[in-house]
N, CA and C atoms as a LAMMPS dump frame, in Angstrom:
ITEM: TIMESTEP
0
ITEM: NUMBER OF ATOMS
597
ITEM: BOX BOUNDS ff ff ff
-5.0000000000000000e+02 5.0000000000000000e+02
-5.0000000000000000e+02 5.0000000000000000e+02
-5.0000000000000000e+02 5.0000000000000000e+02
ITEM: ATOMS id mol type element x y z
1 1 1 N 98.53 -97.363 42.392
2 1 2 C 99.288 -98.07 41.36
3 1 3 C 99.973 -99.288 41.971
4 2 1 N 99.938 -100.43 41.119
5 2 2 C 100.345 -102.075 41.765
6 2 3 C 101.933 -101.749 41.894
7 3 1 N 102.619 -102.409 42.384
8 3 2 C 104.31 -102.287 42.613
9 3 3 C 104.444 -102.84 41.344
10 4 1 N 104.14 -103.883 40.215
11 4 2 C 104.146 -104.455 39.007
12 4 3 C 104.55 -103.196 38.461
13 5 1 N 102.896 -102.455 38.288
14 5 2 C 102.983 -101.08 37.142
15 5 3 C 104.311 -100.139 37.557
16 6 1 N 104.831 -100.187 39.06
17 6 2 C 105.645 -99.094 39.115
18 6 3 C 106.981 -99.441 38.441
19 7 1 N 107.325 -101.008 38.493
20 7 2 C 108.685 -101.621 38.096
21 7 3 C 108.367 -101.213 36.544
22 8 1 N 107.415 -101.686 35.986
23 8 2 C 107.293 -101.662 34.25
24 8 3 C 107.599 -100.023 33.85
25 9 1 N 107.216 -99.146 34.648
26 9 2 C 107.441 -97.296 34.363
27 9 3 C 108.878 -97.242 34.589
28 10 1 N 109.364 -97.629 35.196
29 10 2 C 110.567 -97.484 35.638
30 10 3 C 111.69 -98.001 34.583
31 11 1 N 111.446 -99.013 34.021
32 11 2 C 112.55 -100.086 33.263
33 11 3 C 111.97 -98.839 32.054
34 12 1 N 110.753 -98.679 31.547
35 12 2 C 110.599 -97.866 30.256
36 12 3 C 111.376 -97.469 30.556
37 13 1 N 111.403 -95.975 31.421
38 13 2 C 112.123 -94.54 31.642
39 13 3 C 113.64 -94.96 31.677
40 14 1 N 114.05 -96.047 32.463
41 14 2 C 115.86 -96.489 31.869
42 14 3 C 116.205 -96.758 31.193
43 15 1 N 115.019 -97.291 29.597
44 15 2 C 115.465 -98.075 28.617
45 15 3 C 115.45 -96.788 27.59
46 16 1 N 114.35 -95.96 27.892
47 16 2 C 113.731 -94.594 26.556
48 16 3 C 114.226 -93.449 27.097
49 17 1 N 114.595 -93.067 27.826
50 17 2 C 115.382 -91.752 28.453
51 17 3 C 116.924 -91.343 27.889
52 18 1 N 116.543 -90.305 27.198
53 18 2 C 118.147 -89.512 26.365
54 18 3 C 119.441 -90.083 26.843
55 19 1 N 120.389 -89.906 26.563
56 19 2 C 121.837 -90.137 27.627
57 19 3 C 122.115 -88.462 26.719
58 20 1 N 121.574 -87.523 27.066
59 20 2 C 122.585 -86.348 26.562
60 20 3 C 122.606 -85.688 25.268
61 21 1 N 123.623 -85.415 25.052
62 21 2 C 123.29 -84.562 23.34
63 21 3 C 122.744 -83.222 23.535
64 22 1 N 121.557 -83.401 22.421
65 22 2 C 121.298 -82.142 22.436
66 22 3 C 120.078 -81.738 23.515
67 23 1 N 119.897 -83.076 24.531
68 23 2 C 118.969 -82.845 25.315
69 23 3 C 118.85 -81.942 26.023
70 24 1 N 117.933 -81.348 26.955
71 24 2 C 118.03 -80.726 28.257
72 24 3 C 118.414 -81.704 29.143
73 25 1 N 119.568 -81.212 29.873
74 25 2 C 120.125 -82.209 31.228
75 25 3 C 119.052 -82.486 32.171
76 26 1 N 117.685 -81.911 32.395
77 26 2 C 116.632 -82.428 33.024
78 26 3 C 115.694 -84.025 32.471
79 27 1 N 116.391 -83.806 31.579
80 27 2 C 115.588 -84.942 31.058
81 27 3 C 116.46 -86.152 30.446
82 28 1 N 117.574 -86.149 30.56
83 28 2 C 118.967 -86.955 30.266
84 28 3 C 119.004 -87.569 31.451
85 29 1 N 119.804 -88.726 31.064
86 29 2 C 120.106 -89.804 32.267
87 29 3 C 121.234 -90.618 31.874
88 30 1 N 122.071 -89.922 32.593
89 30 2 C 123.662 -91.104 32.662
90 30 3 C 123.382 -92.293 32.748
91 31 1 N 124.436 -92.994 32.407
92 31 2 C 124.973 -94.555 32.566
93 31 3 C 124.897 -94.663 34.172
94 32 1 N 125.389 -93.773 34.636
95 32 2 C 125.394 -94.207 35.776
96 32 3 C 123.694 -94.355 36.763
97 33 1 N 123.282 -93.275 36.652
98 33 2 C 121.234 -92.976 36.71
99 33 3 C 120.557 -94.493 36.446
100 34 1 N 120.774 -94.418 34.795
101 34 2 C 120.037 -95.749 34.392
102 34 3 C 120.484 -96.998 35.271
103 35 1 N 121.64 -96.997 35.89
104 35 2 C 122.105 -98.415 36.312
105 35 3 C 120.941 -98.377 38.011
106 36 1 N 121.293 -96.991 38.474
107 36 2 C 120.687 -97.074 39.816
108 36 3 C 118.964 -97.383 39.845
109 37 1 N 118.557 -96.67 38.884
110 37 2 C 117.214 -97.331 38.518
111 37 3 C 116.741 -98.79 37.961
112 38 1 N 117.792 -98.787 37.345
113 38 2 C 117.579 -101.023 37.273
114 38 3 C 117.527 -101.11 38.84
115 39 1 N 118.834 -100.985 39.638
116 39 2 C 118.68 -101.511 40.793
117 39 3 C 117.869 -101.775 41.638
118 40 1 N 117.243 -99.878 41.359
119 40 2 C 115.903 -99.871 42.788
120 40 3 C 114.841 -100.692 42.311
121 41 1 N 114.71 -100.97 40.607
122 41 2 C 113.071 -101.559 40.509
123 41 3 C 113.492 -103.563 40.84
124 42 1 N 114.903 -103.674 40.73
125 42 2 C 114.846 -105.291 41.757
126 42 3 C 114.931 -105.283 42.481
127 43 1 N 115.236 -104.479 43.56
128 43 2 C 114.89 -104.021 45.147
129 43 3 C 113.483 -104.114 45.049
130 44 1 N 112.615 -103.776 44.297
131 44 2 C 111.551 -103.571 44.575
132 44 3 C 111.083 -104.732 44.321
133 45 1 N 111.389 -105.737 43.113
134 45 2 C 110.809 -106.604 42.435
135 45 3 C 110.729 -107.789 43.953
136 46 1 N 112.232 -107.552 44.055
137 46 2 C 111.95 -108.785 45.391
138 46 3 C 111.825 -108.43 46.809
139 47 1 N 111.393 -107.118 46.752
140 47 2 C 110.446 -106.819 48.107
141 47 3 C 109.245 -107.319 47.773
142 48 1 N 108.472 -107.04 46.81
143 48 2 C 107.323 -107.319 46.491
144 48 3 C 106.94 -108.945 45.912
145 49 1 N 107.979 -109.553 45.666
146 49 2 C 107.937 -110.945 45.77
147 49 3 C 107.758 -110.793 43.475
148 50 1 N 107.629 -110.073 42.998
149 50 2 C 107.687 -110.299 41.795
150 50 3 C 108.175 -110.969 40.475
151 51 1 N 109.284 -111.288 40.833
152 51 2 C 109.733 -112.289 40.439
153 51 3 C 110.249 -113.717 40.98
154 52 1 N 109.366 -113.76 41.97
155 52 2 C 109.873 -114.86 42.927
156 52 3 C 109.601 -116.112 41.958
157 53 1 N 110.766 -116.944 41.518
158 53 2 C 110.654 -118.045 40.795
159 53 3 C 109.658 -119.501 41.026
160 54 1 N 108.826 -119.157 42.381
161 54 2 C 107.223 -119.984 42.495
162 54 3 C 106.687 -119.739 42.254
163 55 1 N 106.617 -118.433 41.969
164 55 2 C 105.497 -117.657 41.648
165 55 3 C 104.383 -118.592 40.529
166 56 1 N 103.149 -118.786 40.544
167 56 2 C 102.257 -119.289 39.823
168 56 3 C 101.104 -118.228 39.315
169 57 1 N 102.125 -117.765 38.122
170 57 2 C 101.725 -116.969 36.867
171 57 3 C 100.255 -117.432 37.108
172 58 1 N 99.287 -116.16 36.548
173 58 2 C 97.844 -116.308 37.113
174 58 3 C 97.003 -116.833 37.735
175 59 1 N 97.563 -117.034 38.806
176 59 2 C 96.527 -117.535 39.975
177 59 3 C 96.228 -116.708 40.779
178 60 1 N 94.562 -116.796 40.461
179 60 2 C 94.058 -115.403 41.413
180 60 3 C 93.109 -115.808 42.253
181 61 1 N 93.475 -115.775 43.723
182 61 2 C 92.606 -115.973 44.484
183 61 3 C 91.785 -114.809 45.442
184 62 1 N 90.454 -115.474 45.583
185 62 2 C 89.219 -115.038 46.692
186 62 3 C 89.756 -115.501 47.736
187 63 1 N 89.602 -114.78 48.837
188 63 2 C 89.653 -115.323 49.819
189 63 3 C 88.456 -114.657 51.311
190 64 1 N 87.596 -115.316 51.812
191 64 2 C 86.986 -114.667 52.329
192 64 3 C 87.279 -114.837 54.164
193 65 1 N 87.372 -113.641 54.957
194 65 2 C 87.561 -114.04 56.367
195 65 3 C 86.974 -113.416 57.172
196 66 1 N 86.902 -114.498 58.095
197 66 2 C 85.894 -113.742 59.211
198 66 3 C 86.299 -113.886 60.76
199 67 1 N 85.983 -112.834 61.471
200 67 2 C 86.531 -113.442 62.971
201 67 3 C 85.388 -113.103 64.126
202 68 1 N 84.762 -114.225 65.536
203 68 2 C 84.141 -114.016 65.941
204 68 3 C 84.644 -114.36 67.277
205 69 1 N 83.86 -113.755 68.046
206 69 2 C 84.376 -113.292 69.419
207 69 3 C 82.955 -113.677 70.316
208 70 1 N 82.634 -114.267 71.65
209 70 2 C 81.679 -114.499 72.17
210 70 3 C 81.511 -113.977 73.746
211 71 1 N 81.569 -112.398 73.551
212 71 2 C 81.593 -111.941 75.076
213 71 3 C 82.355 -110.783 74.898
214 72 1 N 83.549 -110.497 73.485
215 72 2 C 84.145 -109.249 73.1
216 72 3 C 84.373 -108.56 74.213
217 73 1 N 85.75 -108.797 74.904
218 73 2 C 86.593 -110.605 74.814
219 73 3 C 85.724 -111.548 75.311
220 74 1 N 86.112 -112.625 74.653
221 74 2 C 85.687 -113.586 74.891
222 74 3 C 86.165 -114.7 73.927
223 75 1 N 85.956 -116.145 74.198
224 75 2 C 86.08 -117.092 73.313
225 75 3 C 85.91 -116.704 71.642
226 76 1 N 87.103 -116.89 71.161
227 76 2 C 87.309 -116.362 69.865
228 76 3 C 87.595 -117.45 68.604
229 77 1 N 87.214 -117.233 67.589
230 77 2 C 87.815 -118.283 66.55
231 77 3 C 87.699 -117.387 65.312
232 78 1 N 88.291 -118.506 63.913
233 78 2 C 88.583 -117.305 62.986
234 78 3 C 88.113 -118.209 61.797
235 79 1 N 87.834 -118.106 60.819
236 79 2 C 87.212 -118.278 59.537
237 79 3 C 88.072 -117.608 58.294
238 80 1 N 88.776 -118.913 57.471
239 80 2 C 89.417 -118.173 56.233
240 80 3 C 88.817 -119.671 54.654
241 81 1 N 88.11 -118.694 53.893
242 81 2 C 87.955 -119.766 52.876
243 81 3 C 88.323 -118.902 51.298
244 82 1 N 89.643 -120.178 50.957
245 82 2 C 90.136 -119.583 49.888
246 82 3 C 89.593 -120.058 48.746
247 83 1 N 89.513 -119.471 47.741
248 83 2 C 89.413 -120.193 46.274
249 83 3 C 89.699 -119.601 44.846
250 84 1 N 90.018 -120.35 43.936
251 84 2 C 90.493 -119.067 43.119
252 84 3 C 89.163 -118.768 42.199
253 85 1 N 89.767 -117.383 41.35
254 85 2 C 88.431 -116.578 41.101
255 85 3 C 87.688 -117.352 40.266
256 86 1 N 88.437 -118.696 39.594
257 86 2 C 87.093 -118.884 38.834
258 86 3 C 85.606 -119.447 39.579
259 87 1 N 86.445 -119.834 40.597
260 87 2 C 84.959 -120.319 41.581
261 87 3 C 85.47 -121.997 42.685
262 88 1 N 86.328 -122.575 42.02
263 88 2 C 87.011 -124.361 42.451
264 88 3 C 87.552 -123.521 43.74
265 89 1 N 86.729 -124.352 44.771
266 89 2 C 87.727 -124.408 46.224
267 89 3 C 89.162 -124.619 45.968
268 90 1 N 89.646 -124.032 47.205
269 90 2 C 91.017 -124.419 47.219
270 90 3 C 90.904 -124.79 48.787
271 91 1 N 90.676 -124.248 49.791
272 91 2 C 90.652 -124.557 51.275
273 91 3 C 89.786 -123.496 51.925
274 92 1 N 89.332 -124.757 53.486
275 92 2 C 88.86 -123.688 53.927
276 92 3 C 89.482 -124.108 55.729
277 93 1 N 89.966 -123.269 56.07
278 93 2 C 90.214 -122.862 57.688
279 93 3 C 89.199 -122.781 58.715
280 94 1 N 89.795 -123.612 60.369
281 94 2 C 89.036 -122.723 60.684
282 94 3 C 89.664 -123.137 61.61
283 95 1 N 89.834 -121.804 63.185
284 95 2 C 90.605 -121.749 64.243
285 95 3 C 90.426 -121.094 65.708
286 96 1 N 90.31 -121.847 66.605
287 96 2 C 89.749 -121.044 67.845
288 96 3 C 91.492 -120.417 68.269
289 97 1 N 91.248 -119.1 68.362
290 97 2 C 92.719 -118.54 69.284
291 97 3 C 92.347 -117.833 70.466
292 98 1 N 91.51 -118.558 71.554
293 98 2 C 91.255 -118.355 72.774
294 98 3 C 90.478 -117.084 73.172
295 99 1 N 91.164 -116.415 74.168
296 99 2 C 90.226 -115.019 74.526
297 99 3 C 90.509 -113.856 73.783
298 100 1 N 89.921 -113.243 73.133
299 100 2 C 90.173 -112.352 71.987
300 100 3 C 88.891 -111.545 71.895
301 101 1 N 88.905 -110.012 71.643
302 101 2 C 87.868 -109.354 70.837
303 101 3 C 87.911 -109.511 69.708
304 102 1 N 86.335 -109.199 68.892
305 102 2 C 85.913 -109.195 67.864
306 102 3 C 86.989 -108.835 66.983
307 103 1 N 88.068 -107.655 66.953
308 103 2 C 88.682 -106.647 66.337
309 103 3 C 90.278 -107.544 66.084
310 104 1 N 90.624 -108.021 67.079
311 104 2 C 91.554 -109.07 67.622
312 104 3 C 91.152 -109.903 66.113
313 105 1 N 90.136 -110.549 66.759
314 105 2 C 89.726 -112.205 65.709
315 105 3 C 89.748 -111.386 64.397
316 106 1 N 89.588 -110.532 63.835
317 106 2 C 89.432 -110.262 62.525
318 106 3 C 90.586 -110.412 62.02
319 107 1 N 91.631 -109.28 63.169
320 107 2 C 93.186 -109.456 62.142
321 107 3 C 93.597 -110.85 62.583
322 108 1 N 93.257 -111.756 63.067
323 108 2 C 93.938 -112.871 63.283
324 108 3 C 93.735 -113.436 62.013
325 109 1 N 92.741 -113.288 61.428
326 109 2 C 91.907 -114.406 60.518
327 109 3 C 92.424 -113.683 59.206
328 110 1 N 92.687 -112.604 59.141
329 110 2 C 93.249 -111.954 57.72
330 110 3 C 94.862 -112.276 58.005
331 111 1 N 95.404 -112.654 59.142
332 111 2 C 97.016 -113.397 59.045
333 111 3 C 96.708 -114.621 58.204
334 112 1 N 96.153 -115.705 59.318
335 112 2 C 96.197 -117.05 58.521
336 112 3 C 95.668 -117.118 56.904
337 113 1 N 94.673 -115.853 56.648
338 113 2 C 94.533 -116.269 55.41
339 113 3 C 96.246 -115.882 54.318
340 114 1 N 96.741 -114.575 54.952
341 114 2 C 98.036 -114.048 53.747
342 114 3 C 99.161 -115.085 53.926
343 115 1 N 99.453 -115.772 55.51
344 115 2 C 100.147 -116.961 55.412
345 115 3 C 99.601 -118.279 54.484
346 116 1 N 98.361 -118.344 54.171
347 116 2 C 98.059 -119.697 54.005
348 116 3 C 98.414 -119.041 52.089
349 117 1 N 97.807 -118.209 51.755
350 117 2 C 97.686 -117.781 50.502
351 117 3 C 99.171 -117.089 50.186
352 118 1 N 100.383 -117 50.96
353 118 2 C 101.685 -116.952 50.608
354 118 3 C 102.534 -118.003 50.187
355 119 1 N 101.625 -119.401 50.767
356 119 2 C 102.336 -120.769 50.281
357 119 3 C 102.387 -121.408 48.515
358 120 1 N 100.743 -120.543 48.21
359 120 2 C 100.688 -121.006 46.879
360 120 3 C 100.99 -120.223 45.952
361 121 1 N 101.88 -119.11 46.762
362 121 2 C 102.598 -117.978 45.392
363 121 3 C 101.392 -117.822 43.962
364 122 1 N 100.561 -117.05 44.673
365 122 2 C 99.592 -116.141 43.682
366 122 3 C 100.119 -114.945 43.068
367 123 1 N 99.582 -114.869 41.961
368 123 2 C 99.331 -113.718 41.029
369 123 3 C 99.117 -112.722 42.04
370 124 1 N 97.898 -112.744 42.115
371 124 2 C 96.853 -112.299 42.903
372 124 3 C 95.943 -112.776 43.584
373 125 1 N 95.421 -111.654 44.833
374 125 2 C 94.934 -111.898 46.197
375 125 3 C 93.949 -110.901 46.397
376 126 1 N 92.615 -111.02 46.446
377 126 2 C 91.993 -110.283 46.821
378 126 3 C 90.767 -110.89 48.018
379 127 1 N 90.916 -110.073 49.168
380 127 2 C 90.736 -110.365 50.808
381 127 3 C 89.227 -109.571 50.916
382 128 1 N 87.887 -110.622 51.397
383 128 2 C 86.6 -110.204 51.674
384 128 3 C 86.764 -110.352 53.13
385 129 1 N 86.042 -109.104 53.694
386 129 2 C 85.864 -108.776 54.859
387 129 3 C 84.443 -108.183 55.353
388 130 1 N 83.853 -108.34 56.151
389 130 2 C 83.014 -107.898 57.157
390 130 3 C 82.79 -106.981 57.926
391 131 1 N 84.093 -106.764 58.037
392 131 2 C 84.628 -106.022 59.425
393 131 3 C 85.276 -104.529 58.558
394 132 1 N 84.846 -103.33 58.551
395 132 2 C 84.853 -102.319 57.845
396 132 3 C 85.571 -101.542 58.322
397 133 1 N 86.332 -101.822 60.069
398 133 2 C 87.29 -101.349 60.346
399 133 3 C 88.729 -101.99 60.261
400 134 1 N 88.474 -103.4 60.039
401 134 2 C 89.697 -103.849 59.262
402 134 3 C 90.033 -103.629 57.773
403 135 1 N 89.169 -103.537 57.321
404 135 2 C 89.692 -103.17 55.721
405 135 3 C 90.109 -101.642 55.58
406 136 1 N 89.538 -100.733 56.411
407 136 2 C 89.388 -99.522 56.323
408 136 3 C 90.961 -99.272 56.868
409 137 1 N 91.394 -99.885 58.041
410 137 2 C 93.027 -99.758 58.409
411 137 3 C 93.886 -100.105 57.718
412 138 1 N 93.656 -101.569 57.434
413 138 2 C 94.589 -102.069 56.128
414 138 3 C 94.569 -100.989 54.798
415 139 1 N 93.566 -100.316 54.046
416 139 2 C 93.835 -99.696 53.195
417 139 3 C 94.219 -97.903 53.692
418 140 1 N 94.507 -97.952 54.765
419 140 2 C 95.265 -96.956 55.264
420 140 3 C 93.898 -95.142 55.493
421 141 1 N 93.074 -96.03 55.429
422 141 2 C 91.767 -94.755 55.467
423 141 3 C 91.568 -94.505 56.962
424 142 1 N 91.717 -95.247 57.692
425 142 2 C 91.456 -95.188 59.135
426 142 3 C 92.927 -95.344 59.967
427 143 1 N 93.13 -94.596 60.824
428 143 2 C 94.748 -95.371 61.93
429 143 3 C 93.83 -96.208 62.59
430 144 1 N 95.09 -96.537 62.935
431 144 2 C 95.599 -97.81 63.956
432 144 3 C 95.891 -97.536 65.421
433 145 1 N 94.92 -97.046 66.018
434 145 2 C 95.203 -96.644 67.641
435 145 3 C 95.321 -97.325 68.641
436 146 1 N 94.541 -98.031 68.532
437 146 2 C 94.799 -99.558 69.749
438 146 3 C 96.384 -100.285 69.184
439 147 1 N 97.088 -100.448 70.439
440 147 2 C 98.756 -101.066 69.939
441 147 3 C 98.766 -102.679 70.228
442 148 1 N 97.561 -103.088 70.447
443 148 2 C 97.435 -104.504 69.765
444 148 3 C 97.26 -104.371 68.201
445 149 1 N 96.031 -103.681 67.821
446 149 2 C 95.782 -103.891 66.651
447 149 3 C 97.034 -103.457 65.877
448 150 1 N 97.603 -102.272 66.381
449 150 2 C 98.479 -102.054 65.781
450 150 3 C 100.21 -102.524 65.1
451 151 1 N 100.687 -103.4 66.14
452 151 2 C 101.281 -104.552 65.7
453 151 3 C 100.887 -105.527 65.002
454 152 1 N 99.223 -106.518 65.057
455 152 2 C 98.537 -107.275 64.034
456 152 3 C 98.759 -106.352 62.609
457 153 1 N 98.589 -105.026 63.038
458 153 2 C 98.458 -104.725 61.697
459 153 3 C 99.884 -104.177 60.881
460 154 1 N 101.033 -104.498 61.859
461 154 2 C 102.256 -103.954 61.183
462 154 3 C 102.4 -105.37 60.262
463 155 1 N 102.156 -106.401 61.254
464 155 2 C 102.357 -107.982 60.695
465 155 3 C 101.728 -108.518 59.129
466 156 1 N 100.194 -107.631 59.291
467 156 2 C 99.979 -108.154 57.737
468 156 3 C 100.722 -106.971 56.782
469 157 1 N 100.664 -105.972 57.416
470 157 2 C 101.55 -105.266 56.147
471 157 3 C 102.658 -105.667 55.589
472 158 1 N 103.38 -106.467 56.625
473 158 2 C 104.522 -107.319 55.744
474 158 3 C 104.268 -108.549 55.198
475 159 1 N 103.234 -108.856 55.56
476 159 2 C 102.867 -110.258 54.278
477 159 3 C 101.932 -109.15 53.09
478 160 1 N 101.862 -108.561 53.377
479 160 2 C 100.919 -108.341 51.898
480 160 3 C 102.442 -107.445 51.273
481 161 1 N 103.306 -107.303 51.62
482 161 2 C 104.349 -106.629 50.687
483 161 3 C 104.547 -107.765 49.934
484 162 1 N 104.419 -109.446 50.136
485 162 2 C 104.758 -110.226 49.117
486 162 3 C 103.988 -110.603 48.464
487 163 1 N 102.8 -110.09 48.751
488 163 2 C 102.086 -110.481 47.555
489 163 3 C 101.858 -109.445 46.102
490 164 1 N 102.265 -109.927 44.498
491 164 2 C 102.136 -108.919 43.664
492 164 3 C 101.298 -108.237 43.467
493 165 1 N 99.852 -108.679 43.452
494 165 2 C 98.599 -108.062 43.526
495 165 3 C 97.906 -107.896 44.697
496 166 1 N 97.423 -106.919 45.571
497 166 2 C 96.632 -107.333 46.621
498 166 3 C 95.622 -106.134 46.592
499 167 1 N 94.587 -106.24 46.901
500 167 2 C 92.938 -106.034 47.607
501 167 3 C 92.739 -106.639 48.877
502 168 1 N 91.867 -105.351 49.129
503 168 2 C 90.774 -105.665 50.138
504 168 3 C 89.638 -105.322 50.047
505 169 1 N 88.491 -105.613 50.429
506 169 2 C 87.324 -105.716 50.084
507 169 3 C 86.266 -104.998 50.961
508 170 1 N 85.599 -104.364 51.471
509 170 2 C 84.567 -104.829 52.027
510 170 3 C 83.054 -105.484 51.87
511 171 1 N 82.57 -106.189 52.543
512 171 2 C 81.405 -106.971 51.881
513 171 3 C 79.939 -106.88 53.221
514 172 1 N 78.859 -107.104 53.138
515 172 2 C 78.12 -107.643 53.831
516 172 3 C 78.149 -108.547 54.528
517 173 1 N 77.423 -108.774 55.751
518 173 2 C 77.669 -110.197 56.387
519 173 3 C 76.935 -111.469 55.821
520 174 1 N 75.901 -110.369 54.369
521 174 2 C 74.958 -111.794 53.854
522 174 3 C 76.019 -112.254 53.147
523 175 1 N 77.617 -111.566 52.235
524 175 2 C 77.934 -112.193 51.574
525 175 3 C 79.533 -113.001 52.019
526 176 1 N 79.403 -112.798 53.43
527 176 2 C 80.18 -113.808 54.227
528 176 3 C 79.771 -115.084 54.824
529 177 1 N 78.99 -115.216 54.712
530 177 2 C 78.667 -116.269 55.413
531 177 3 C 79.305 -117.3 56.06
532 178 1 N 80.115 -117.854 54.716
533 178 2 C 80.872 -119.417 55.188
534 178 3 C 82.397 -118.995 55.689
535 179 1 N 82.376 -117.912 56.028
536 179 2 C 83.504 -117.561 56.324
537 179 3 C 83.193 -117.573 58.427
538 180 1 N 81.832 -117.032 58.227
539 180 2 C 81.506 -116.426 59.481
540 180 3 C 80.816 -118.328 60.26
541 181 1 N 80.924 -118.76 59.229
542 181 2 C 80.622 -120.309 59.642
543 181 3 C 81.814 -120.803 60.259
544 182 1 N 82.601 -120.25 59.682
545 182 2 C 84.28 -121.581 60.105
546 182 3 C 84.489 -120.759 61.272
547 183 1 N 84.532 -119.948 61.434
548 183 2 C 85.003 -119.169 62.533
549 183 3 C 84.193 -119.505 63.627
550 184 1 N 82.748 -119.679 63.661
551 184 2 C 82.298 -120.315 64.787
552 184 3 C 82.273 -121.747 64.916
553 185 1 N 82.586 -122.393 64.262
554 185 2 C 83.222 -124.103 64.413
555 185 3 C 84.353 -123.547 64.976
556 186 1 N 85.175 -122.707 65.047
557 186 2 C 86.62 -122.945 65.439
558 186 3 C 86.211 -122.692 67.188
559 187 1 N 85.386 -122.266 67.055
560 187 2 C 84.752 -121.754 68.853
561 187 3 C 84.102 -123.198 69.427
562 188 1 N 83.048 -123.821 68.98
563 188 2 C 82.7 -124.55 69.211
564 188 3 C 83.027 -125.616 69.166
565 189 1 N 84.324 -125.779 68.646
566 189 2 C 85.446 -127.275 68.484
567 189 3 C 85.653 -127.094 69.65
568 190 1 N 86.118 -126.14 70.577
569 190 2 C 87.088 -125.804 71.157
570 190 3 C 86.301 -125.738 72.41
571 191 1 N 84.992 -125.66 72.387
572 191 2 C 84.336 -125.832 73.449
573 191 3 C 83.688 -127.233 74.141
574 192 1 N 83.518 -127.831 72.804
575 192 2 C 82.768 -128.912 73.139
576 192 3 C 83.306 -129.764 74.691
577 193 1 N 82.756 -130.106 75.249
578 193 2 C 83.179 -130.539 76.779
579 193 3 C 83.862 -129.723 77.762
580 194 1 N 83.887 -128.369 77.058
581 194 2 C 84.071 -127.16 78.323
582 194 3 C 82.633 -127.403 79.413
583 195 1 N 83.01 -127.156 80.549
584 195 2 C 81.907 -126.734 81.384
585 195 3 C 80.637 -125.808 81.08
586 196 1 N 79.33 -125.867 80.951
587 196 2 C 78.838 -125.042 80.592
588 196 3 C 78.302 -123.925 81.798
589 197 1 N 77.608 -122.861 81.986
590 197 2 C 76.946 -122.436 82.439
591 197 3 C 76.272 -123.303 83.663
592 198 1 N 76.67 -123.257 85.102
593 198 2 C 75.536 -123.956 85.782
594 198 3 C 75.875 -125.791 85.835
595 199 1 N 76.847 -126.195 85.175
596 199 2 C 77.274 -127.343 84.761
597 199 3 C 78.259 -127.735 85.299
C-alpha cells in the first residue's frame, strides 16, 4: 500500500469513527485519539514528501538505469535516462565513478537517477533495472550483506521515502539498452587518452 493510500485511511477513520455513546469503546475515538491521528498522517505526509508544495501534481516519470563495470572492479560508469510516461525525454546522464564493481555501479546509477528525479518533484517514479539483484534488495526480497552495498542501499532508501509514488522494475538487458549505452560513454569519456594496454 502507497504512503498516499495509508494517509487517505487514516483521515477517513478520524473523520467517520464514533466519539462514544452508545458505541463499543473499541471502536470509539476521543478528541484526543482523533487529534493524534491527524498528527501521525502529517508526520507521514512530510516524511513522504506528500504535500510538498513543488510537488508537480502528475508527473510520472520512467526512468531507466544502468551500471557497468570493466574488470568487476574495474573502470566503472553509470547510465540514467529519464522521461515521463508519456514517452517526451526529459534527460539523459551519464557518469564514470572510477574503480567500482558491477553491483557498486548499479546502486550508484539508481542514486543519481532518485537525486536527479527529486529535483522535479514527481507524482511518480518508476525505476527500470537490469540488475535483478538491485531491484530484488531495494524491494526488500533479498538482504543486503555486502556493507558497501549496504550503506548505498540505506542511501536510496532515504531518497525514495520522498518520493510519493515509487517502483522498481525489473527488465531485460534488450529493454535497457540506452541506459546500458550512457553508462559506457561515462567509461569511455573517461578513458579516452588513458594509456592503453602495451601503450
Amino acid at each position: 500500500m502507497r504512503p498516499d493510500e495509508i494517509c487517505a485511511i487514516l483521515r477517513r477513520l478520524a473523520a467517520k469513527a464514533p466519539s462514544g455513546g452508545e458505541v463499543s469503546p473499541a471502536l470509539a475515538l476521543s478528541s484526543r485519539e482523533r487529534r493524534a491521528i491527524l498528527g501521525a498522517v502529517e508526520l507521514l505526509e512530510r516524511a513522504y514528501s506528500l504535500s510538498a508544495p513543488g510537488a508537480r501534481k502528475g508527473l510520472r516519470l520512467v526512468v531507466n538505469i544502468d551500471g557497468a563495470s570493466r574488470g568487476n572492479p574495474g573502470p566503472a560508469g553509470i547510465g540514467v535516462m529519464i522521461k515521463e510516461e508519456n514517452g517526451r525525454l526529459e534527460r539523459e546522464l551519464s557518469k564514470y565513478i572510477g574503480e567500482a564493481t558491477n553491483n557498486v555501479a548499479e546502486y550508484e546509477a539508481l542514486l543519481l537517477a532518485l537525486r536527479e528525479v527529486g529535483s522535479l518533484k514527481p507524482a511518480e517514479v518508476r525505476i527500470l533495472s537490469d540488475s535483478e539483484l538491485l531491484v530484488r534488495q531495494i524491494e526488500g526480497t533479498y538482504r543486503v550483506k555486502n556493507p558497501r552495498l549496504a550503506l548505498l542501499h540505506s542511501q536510496a532508501q532515504d531518497l525514495i521515502r520522498t518520493i510519493p509514488s515509487f517502483r522498481i522494475e525489473h527488465v531485460g538487458r534488450e529493454l535497457n539498452l540506452r541506459a546500458d549505452a550512457l553508462a559506457n560513454r561515462g567509461i569511455d569519456e573517461a578513458l579516452v587518452g588513458a594509456p592503453r594496454d602495451g601503450g
